[in-house]
DRENLOLO-866170 format. One record per residue (C-alpha): residue number from 1; y, z, x; chain; residue in one letter. Coordinates in Angstrom, 2 decimals. Each point is the difference from the previous one (the first is absolute). Layout:
<sites>
   pos        yy        zz        xx   unit   code
   NUM         Y         Z         X      A      A
...
</sites>
This chain:
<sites>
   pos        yy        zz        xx   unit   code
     1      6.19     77.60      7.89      A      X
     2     -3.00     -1.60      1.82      A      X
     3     -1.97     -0.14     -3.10      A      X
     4      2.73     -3.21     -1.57      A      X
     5     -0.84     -3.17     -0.10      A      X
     6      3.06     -3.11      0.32      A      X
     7     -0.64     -3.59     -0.53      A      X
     8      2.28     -2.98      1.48      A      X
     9      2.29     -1.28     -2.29      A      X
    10     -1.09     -4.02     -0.68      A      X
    11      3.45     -1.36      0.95      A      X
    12     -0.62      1.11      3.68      A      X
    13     -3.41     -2.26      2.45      A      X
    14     -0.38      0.83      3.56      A      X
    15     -0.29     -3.06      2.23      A      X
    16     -1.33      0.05      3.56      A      X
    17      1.37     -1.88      2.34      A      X
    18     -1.36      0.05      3.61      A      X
    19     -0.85      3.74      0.62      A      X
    20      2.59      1.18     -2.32      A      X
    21     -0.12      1.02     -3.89      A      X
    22      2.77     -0.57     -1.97      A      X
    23      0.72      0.92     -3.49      A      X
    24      2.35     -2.15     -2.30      A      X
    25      1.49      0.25     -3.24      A      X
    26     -0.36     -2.96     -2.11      A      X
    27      1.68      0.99     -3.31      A      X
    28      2.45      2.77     -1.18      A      X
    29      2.98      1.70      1.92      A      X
    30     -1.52     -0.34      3.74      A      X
    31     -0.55     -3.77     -0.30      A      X
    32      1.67     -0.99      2.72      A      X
    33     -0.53     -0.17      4.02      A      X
    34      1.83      3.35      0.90      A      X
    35     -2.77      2.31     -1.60      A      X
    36     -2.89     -1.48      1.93      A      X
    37     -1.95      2.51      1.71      A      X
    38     -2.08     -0.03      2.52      A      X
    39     -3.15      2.70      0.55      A      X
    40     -1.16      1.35      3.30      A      X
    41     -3.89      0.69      0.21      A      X
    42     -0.28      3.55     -1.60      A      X
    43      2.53     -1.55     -3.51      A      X
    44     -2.36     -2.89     -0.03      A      X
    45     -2.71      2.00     -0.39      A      X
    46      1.31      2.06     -2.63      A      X
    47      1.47     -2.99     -1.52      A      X
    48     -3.13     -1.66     -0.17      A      X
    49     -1.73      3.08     -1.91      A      X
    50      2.88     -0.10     -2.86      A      X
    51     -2.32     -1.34     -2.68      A      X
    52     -0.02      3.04     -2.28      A      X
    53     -3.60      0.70      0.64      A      X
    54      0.06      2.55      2.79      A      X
    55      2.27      3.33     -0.10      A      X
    56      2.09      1.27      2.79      A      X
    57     -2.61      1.73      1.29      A      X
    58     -2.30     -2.38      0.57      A      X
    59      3.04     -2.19      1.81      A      X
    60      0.13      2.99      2.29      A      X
    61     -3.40      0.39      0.79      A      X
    62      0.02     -3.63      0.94      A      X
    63      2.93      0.14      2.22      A      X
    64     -1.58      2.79      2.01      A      X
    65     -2.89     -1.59      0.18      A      X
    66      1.86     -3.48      0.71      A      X
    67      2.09      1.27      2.72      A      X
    68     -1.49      2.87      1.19      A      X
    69      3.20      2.49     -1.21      A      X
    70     -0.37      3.69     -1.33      A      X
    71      0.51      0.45     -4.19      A      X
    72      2.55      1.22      0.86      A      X
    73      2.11     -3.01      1.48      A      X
    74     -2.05     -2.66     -2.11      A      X
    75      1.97      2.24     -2.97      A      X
    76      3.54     -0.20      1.09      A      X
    77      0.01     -3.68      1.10      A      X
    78     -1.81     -1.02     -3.47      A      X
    79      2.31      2.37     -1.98      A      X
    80      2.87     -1.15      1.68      A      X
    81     -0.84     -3.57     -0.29      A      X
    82     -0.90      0.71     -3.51      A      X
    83      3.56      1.04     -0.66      A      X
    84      1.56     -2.85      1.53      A      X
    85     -2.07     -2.24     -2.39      A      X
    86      1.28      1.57     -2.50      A      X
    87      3.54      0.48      1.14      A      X
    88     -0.39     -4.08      0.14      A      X
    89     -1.26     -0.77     -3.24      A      X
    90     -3.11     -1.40      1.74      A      X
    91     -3.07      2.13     -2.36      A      X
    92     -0.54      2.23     -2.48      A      X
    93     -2.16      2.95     -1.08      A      X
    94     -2.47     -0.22     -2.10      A      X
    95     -2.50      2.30     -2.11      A      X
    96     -3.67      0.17      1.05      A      X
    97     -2.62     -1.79     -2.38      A      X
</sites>
């Protein structure tokens, strides 16, 4: 599982406004103000590393690194995150190059 990739989908941008990161869907069916999400620290982080180029893994080992968790934590928050992306319609997986 850790070895997938995901990329954001292009109809969602994250905006930050003050301290907070929020991530809005411009186009398609969550175009409007009720899906607008916002990201604590640790989702920001992983939100910001959704570009296709690094694997779970690596996302992991930054985390722990990041915020000074064990693997195993820094695994369950990103997987769980992960899902909810998913669950939203927010990314996608892709194949490595």
């Amino acid at each position: 599982m850790l070895d997938k990739r995901y990329q954001i989908k292009k109809e969602i941008v994250s905006r930050k406004i003050l301290d907070e990161t929020l991530l809005v869907p411009i186009s398609g069916k969550h175009a409007d103000l009720r899906h607008v999400i916002s990201l604590n620290p640790v989702a920001e982080f992983i939100w910001e590393r959704l570009v296709g180029k690094s694997d779970l893994k690596d996302i992991v080992d930054s985390i722990v690194t990041a915020f000074d968790v064990t693997g195993q934590a820094a695994s369950d928050d990103l997987l769980e995150f992960i899902q909810t992306l998913i669950d939203e319609d927010l990314i996608y997986e892709i194949q490595p190059k």
